[in-house]
PyMOL CGO cylinders between C-alpha atoms (Angstrom):
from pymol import cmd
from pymol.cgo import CYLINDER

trace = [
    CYLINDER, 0.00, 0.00, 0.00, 1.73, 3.44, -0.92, 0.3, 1, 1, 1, 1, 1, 1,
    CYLINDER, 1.73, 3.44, -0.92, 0.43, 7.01, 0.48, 0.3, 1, 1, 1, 1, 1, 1,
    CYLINDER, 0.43, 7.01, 0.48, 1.08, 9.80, -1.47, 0.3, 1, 1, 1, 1, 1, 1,
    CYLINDER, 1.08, 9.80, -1.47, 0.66, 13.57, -0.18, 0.3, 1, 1, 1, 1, 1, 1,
    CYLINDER, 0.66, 13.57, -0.18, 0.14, 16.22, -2.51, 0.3, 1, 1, 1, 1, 1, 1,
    CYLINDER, 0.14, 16.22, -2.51, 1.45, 19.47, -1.14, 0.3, 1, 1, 1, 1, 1, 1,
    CYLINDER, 1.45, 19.47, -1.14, 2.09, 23.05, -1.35, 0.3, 1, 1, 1, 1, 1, 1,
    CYLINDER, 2.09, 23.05, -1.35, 1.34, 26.17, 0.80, 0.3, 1, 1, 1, 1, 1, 1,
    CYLINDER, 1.34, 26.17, 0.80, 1.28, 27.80, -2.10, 0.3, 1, 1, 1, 1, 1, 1,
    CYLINDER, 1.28, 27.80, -2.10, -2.51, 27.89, -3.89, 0.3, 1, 1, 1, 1, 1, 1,
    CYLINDER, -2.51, 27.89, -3.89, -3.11, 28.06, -7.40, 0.3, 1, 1, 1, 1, 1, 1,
    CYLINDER, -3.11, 28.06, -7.40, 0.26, 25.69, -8.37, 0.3, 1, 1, 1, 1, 1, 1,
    CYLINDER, 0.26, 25.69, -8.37, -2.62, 22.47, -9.55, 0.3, 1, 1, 1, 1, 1, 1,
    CYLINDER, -2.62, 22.47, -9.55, -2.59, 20.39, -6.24, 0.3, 1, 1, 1, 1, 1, 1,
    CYLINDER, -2.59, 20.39, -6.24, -6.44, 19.16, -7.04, 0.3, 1, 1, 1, 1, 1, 1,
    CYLINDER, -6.44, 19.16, -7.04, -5.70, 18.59, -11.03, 0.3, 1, 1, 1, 1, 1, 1,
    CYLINDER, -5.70, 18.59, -11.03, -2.64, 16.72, -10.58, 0.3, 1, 1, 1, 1, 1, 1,
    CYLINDER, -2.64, 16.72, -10.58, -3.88, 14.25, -7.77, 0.3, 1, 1, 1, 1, 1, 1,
    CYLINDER, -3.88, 14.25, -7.77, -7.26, 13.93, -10.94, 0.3, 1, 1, 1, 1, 1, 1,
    CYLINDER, -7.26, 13.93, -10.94, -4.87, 12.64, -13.01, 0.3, 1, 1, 1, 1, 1, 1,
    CYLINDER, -4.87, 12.64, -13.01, -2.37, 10.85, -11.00, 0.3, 1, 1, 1, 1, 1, 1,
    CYLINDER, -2.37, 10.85, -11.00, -5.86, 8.77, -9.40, 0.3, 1, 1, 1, 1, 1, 1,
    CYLINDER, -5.86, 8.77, -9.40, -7.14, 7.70, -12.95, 0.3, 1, 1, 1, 1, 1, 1,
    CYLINDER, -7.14, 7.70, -12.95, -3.51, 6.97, -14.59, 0.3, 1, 1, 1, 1, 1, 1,
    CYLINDER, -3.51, 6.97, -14.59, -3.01, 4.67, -11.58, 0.3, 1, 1, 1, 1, 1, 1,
    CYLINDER, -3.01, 4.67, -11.58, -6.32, 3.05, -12.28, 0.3, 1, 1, 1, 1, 1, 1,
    CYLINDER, -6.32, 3.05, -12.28, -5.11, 2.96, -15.69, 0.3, 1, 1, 1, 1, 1, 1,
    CYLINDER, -5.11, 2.96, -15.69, -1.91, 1.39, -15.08, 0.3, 1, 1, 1, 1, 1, 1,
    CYLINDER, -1.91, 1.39, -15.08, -4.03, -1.38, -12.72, 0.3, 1, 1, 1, 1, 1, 1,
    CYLINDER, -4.03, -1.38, -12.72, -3.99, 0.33, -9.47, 0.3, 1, 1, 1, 1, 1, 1,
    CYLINDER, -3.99, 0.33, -9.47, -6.99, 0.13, -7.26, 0.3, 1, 1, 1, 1, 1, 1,
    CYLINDER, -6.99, 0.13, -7.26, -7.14, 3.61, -6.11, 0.3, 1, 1, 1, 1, 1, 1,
    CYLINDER, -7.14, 3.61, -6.11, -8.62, 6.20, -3.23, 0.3, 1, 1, 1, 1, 1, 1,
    CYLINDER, -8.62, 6.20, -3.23, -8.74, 9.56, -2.45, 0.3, 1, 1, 1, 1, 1, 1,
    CYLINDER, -8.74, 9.56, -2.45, -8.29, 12.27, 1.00, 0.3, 1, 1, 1, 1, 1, 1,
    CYLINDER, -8.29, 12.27, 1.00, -9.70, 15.90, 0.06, 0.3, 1, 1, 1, 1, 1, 1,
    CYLINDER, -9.70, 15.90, 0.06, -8.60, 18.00, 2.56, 0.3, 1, 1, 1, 1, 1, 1,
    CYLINDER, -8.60, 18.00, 2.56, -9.05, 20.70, 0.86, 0.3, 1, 1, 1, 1, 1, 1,
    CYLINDER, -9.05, 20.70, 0.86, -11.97, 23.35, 1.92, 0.3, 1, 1, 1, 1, 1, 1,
    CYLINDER, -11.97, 23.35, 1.92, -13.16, 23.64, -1.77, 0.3, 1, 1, 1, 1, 1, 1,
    CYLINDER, -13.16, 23.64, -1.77, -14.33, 19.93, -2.10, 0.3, 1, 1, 1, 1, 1, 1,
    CYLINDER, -14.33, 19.93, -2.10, -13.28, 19.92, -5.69, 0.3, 1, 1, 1, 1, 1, 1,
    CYLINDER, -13.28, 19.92, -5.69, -11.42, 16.77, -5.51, 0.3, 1, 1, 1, 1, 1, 1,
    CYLINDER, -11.42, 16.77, -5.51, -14.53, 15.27, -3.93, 0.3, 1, 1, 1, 1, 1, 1,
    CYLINDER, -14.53, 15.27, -3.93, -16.69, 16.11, -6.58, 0.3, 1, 1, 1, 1, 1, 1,
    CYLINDER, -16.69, 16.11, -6.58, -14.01, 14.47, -9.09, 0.3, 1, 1, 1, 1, 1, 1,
    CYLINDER, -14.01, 14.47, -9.09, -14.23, 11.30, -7.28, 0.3, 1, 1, 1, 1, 1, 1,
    CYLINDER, -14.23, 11.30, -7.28, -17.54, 11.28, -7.57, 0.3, 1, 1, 1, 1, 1, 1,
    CYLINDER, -17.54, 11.28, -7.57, -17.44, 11.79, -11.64, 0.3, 1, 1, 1, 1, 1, 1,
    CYLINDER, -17.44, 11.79, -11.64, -15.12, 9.17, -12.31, 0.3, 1, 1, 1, 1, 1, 1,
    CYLINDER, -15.12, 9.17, -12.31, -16.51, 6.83, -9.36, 0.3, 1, 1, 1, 1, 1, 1,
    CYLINDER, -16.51, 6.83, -9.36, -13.63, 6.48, -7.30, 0.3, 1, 1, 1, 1, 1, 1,
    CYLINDER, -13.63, 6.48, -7.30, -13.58, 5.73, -3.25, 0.3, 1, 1, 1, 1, 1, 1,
    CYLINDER, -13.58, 5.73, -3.25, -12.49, 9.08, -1.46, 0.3, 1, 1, 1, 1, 1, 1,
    CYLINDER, -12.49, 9.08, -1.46, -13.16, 10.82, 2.25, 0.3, 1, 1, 1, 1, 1, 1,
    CYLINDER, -13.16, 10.82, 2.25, -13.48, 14.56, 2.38, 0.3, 1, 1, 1, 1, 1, 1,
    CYLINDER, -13.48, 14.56, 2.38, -11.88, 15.42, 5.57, 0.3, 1, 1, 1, 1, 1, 1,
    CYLINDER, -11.88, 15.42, 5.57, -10.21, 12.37, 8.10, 0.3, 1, 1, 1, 1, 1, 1,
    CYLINDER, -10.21, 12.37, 8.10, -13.23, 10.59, 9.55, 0.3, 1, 1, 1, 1, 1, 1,
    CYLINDER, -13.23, 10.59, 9.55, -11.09, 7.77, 9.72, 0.3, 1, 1, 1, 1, 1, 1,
    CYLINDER, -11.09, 7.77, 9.72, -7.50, 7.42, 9.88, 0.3, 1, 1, 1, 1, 1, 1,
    CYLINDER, -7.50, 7.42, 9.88, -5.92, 7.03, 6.19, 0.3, 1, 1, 1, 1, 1, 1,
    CYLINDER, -5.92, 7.03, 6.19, -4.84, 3.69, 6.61, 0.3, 1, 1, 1, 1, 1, 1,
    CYLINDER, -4.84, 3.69, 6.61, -7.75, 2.40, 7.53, 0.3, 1, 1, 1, 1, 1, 1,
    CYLINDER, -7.75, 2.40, 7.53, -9.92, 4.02, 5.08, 0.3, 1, 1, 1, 1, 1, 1,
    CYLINDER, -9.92, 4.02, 5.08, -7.59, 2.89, 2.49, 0.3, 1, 1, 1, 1, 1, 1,
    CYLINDER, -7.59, 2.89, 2.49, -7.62, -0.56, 3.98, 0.3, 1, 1, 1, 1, 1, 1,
    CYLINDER, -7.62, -0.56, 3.98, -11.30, -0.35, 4.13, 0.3, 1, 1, 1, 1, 1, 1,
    CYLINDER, -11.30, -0.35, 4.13, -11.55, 0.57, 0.62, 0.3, 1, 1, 1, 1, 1, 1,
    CYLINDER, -11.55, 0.57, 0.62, -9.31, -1.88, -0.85, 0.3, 1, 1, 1, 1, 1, 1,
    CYLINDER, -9.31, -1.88, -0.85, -6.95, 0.67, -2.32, 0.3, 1, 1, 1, 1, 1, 1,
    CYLINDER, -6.95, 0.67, -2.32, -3.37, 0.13, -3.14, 0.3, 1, 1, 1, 1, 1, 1,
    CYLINDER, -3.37, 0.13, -3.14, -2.39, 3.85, -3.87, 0.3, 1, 1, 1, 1, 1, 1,
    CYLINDER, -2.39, 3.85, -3.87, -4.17, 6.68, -1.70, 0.3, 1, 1, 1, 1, 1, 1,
    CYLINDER, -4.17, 6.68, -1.70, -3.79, 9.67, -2.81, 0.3, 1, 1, 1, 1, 1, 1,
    CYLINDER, -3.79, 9.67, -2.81, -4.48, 13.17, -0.32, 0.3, 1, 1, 1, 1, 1, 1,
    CYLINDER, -4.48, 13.17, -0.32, -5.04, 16.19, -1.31, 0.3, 1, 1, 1, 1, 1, 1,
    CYLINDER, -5.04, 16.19, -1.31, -4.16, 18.74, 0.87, 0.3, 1, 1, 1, 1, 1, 1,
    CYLINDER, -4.16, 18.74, 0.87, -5.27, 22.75, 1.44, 0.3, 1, 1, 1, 1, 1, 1,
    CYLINDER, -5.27, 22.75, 1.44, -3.28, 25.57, 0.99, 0.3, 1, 1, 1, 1, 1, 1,
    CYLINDER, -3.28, 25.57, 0.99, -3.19, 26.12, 4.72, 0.3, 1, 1, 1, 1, 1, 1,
    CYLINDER, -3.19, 26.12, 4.72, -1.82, 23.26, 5.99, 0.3, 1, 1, 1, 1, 1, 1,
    CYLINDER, -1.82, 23.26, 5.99, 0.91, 23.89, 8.38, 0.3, 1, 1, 1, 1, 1, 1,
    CYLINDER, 0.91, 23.89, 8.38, 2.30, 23.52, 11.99, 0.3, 1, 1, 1, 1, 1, 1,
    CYLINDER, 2.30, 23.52, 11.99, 0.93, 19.98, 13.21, 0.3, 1, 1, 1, 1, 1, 1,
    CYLINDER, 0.93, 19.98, 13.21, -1.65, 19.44, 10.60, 0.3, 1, 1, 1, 1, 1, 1,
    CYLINDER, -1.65, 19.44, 10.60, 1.02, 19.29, 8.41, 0.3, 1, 1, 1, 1, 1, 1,
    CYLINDER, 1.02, 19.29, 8.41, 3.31, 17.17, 10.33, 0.3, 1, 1, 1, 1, 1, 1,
    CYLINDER, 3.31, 17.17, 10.33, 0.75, 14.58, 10.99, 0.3, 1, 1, 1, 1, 1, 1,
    CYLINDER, 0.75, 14.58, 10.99, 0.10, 14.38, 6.80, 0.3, 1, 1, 1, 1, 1, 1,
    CYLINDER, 0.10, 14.38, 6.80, 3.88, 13.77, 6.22, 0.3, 1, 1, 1, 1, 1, 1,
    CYLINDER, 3.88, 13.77, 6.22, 3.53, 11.07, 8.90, 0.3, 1, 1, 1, 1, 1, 1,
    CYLINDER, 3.53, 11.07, 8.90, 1.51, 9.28, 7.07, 0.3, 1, 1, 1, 1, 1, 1,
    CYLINDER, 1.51, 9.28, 7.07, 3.38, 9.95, 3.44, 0.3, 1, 1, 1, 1, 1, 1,
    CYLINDER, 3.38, 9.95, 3.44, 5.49, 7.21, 1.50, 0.3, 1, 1, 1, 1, 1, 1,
    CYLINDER, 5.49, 7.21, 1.50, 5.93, 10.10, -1.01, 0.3, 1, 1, 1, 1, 1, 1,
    CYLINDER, 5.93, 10.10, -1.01, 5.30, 13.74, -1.05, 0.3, 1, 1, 1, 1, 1, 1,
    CYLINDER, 5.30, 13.74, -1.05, 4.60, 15.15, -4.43, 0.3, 1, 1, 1, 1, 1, 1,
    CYLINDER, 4.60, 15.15, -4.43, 5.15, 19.22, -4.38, 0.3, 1, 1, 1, 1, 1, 1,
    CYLINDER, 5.15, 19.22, -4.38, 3.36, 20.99, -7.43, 0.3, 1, 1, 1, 1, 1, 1,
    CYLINDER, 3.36, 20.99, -7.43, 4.96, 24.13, -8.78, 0.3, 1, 1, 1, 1, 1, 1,
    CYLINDER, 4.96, 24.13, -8.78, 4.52, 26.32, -11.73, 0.3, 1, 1, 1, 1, 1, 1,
    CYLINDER, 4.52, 26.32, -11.73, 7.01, 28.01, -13.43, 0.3, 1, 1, 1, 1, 1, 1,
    CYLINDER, 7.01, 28.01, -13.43, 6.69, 31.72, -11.60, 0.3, 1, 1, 1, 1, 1, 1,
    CYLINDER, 6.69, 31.72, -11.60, 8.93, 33.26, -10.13, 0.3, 1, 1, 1, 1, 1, 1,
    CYLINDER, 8.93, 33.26, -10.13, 7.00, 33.69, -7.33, 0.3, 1, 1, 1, 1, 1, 1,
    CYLINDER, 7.00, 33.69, -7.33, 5.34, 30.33, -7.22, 0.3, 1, 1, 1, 1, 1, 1,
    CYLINDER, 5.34, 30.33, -7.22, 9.12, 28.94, -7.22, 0.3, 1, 1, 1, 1, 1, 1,
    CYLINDER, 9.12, 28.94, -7.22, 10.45, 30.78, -4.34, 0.3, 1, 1, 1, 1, 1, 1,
    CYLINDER, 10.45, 30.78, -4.34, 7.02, 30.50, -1.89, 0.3, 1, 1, 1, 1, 1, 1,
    CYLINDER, 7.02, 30.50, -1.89, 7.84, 26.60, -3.00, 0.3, 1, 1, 1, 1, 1, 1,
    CYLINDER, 7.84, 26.60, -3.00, 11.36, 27.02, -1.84, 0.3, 1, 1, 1, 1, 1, 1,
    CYLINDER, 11.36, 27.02, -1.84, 9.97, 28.17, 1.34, 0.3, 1, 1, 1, 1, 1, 1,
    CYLINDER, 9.97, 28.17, 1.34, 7.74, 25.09, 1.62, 0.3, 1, 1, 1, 1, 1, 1,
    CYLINDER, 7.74, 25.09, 1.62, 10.51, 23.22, 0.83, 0.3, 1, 1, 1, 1, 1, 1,
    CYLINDER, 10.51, 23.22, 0.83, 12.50, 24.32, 3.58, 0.3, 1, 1, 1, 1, 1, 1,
    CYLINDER, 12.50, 24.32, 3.58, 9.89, 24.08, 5.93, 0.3, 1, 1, 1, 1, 1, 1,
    CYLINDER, 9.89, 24.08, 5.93, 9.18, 20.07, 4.90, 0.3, 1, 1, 1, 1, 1, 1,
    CYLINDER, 9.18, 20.07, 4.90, 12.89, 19.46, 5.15, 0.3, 1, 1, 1, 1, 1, 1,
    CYLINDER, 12.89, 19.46, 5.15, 12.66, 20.05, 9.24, 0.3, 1, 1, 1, 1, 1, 1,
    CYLINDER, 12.66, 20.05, 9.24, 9.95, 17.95, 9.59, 0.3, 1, 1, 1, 1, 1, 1,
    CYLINDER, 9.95, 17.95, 9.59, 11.26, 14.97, 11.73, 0.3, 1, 1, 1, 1, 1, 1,
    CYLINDER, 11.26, 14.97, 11.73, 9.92, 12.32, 9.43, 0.3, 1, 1, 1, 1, 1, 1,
    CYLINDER, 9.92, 12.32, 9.43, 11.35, 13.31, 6.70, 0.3, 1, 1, 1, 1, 1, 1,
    CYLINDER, 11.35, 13.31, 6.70, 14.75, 13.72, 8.28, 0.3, 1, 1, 1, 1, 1, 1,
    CYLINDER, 14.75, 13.72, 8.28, 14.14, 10.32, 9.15, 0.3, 1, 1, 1, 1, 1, 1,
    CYLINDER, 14.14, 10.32, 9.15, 14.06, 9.10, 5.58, 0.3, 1, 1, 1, 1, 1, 1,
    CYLINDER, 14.06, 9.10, 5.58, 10.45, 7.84, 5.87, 0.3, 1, 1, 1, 1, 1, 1,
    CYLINDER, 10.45, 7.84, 5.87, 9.34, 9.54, 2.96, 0.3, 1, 1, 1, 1, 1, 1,
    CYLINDER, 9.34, 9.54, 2.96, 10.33, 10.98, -0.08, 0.3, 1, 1, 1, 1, 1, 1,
    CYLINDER, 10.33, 10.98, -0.08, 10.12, 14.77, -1.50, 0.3, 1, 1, 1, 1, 1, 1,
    CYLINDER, 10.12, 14.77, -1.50, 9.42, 14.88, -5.59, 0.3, 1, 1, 1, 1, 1, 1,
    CYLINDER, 9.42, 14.88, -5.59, 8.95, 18.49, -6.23, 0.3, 1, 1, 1, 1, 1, 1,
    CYLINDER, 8.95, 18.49, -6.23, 6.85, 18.48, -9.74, 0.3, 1, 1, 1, 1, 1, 1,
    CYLINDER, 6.85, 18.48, -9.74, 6.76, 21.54, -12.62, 0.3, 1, 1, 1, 1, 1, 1,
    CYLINDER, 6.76, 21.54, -12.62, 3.29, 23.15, -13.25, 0.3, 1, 1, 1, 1, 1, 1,
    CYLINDER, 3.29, 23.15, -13.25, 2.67, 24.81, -16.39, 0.3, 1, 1, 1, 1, 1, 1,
    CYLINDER, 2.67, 24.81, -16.39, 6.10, 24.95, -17.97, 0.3, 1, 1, 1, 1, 1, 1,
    CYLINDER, 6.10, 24.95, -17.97, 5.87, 27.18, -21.18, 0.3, 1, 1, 1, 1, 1, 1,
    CYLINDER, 5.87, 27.18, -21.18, 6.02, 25.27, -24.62, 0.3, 1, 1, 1, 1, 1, 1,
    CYLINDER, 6.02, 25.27, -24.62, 6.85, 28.28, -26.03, 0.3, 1, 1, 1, 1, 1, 1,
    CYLINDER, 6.85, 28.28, -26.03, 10.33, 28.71, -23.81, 0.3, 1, 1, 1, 1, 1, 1,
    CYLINDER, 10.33, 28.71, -23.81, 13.07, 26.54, -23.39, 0.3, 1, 1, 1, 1, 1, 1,
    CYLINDER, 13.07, 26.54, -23.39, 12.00, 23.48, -21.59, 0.3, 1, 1, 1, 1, 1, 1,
    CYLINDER, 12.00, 23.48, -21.59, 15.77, 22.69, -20.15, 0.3, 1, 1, 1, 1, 1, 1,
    CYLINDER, 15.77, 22.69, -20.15, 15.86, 26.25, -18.99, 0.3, 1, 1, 1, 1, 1, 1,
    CYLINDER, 15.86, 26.25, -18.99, 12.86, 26.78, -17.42, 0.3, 1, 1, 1, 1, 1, 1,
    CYLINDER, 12.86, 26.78, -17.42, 13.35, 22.95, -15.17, 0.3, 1, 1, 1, 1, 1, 1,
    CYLINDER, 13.35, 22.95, -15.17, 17.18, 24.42, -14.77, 0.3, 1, 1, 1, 1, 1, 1,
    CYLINDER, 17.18, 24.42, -14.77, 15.89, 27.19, -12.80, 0.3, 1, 1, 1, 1, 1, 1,
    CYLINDER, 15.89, 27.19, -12.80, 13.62, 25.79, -10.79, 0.3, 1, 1, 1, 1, 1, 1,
    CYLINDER, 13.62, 25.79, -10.79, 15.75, 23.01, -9.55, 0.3, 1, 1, 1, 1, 1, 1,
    CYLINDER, 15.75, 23.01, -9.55, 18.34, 25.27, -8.51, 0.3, 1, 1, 1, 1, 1, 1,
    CYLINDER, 18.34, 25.27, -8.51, 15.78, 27.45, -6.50, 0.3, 1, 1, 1, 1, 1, 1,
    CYLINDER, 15.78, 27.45, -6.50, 14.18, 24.64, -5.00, 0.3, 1, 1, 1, 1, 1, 1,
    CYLINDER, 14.18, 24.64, -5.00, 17.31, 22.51, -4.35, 0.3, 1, 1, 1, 1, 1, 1,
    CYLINDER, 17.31, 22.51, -4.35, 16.33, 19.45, -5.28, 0.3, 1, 1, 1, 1, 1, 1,
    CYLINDER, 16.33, 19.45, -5.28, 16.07, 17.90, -8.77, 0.3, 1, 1, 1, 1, 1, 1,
    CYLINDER, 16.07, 17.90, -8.77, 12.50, 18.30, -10.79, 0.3, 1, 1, 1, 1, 1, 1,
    CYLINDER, 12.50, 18.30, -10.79, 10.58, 14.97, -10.82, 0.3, 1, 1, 1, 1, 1, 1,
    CYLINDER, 10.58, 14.97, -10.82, 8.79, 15.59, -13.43, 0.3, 1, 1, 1, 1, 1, 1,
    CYLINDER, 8.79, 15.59, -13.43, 7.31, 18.29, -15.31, 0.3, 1, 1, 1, 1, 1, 1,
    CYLINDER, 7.31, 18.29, -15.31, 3.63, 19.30, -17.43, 0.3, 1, 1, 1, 1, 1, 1,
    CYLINDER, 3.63, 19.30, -17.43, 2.50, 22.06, -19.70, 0.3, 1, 1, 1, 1, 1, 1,
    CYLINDER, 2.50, 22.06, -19.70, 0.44, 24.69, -19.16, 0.3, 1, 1, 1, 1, 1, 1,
    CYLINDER, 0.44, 24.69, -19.16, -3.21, 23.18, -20.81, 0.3, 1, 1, 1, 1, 1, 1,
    CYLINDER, -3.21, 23.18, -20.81, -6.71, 22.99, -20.18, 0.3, 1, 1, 1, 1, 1, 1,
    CYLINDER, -6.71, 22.99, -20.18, -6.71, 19.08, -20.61, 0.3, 1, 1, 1, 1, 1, 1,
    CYLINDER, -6.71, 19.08, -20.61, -6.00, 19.28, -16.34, 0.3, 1, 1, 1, 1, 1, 1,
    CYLINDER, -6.00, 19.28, -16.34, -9.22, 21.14, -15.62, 0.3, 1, 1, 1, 1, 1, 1,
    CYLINDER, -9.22, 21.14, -15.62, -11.35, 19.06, -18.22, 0.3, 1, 1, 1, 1, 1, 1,
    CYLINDER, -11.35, 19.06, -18.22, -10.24, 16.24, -16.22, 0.3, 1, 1, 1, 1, 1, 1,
    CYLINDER, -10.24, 16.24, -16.22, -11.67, 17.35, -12.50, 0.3, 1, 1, 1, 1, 1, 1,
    CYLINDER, -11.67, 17.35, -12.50, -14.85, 18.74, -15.00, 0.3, 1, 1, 1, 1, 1, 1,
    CYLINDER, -14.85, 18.74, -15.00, -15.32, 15.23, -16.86, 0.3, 1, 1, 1, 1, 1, 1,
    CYLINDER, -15.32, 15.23, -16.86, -13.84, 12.52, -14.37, 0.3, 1, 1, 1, 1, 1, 1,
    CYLINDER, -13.84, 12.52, -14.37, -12.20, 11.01, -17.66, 0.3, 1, 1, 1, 1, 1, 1,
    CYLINDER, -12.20, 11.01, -17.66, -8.19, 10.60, -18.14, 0.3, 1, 1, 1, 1, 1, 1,
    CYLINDER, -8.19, 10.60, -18.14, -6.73, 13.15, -19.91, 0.3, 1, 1, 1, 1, 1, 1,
    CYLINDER, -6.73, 13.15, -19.91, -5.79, 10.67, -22.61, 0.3, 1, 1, 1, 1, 1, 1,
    CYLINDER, -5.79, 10.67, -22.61, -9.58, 11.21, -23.73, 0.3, 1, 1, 1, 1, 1, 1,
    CYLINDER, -9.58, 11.21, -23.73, -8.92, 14.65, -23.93, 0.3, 1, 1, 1, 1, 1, 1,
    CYLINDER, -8.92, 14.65, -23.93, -8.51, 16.41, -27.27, 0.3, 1, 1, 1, 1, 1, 1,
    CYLINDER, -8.51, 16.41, -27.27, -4.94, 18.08, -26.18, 0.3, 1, 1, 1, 1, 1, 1,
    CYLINDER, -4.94, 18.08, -26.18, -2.39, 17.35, -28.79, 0.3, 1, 1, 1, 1, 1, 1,
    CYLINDER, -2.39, 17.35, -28.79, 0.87, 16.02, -26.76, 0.3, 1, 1, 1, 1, 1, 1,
    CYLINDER, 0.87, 16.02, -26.76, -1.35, 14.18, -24.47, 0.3, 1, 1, 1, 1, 1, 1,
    CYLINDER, -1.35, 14.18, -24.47, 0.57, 11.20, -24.83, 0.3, 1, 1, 1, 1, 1, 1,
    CYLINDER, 0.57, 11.20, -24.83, 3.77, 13.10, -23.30, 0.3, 1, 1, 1, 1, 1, 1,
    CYLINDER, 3.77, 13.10, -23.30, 1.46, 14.35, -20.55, 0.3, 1, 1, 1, 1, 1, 1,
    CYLINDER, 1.46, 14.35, -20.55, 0.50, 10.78, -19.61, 0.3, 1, 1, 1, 1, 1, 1,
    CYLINDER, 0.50, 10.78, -19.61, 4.15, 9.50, -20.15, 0.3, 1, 1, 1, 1, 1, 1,
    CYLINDER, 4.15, 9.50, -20.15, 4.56, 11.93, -17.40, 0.3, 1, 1, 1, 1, 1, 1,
    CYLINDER, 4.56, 11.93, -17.40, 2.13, 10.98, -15.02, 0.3, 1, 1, 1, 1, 1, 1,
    CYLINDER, 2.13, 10.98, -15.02, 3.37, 7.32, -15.46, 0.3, 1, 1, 1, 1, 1, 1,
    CYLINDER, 3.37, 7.32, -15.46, 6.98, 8.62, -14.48, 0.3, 1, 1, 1, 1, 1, 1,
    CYLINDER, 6.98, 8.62, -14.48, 5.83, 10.26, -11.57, 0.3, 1, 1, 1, 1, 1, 1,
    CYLINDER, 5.83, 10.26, -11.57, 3.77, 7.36, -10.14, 0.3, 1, 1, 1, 1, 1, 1,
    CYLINDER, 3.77, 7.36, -10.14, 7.46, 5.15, -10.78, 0.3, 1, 1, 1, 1, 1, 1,
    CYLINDER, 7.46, 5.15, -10.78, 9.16, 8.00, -8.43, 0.3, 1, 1, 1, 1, 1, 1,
    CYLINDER, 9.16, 8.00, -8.43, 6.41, 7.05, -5.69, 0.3, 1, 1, 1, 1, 1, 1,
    CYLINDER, 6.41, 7.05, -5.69, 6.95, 3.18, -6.04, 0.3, 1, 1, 1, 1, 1, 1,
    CYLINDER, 6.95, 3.18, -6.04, 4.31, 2.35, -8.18, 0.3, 1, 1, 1, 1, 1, 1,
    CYLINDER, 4.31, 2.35, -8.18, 4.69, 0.26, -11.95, 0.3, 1, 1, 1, 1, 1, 1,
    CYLINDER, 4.69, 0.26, -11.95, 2.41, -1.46, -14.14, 0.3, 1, 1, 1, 1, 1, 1,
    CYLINDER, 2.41, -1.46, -14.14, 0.53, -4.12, -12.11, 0.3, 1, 1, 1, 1, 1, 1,
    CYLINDER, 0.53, -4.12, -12.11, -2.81, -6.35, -13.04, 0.3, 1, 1, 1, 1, 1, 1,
    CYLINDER, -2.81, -6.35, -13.04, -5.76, -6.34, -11.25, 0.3, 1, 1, 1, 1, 1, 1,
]
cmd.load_cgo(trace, "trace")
């Protein structure tokens, strides 16, 4: 069973799309899957229920044994903006792997670099019980692609796990509870490459059901 947190304290950086797509890639890919929102705004929730897949809003019960309750192999959380002091500390207990959206501002970057810094003290994560893979959000096609994850990576101090355009194939997704391989986005096949590559970094291959 593998827990992955999704992360930032930074809003706006596509926390709630990327966990979307992660969940049904995973299912894809022969994963049985479940969900956390813990974010005020539900929309996660109302994904879950589109695309009819297990999921708590809130922690009613413990993750583990929702997740053991549900079945899953891979539960995902989403977390709010806000989350910080013990909140936070008690979701990285629980974390195999914490995925850290970012987009490509500069702003964005350096409130992530704060984040960063602020997960790194966390004493299970000094304690090697899970794993950091800080993710780029809306990289511009239109810019140098080696550039633009250069740059990041040295603000953030840590390497760039993997990395997405800037399209509207993410928020069709949360609208549509479908895979964004259904979408009509042209390098959708790179975007789901992606989303496979990132689910490797958390522990998670190919499997059958």
């Amino acid at each position: 069973m593998a827990f992955v947190l999704v992360t930032n304290s930074k809003g706006g950086v596509g926390k709630t799309t990327l966990t979307a797509s992660l969940a049904l890639t995973a299912q894809d890919i022969g994963h049985h899957v479940a969900l956390i929102d813990l974010d005020r705004q539900r929309s996660l929730s109302q994904f879950a229920k589109l695309a009819t897949i297990p999921y708590q809003s809130g922690l009613q019960l413990g993750p583990r044994k929702f997740a053991k309750k549900k079945g899953a192999g891979l539960l995902l959380i989403d977390t709010k903006a806000t989350l910080r002091g013990r909140e936070l500390e008690e979701a990285v207990a629980h974390a195999d792997a914490i995925i850290v959206p970012c987009t490509t501002s500069h702003v964005d970057i350096e409130a992530t670099s704060r984040f960063l810094k602020r997960l790194r003290r966390i004493k299970d994560l000094k304690k090697g019980r899970a794993h950091l893979v800080p993710v780029l959000n809306r990289v511009r096609l239109s810019a140098s692609l080696s550039n633009q994850i250069a740059h990041a990576e040295l603000k953030l101090h840590a390497p760039i796990g993997a990395w997405f355009p800037a399209t509207k194939a993410f928020e069709d997704v949360l609208e549509s509870g479908r895979g964004i391989q259904h979408s009509r986005y042209a390098r959708r096949n790179e975007v789901c490459e992606n989303l496979e590559k990132l689910l490797h970094l958390c522990g998670l291959n190919h499997t059958t059901r």
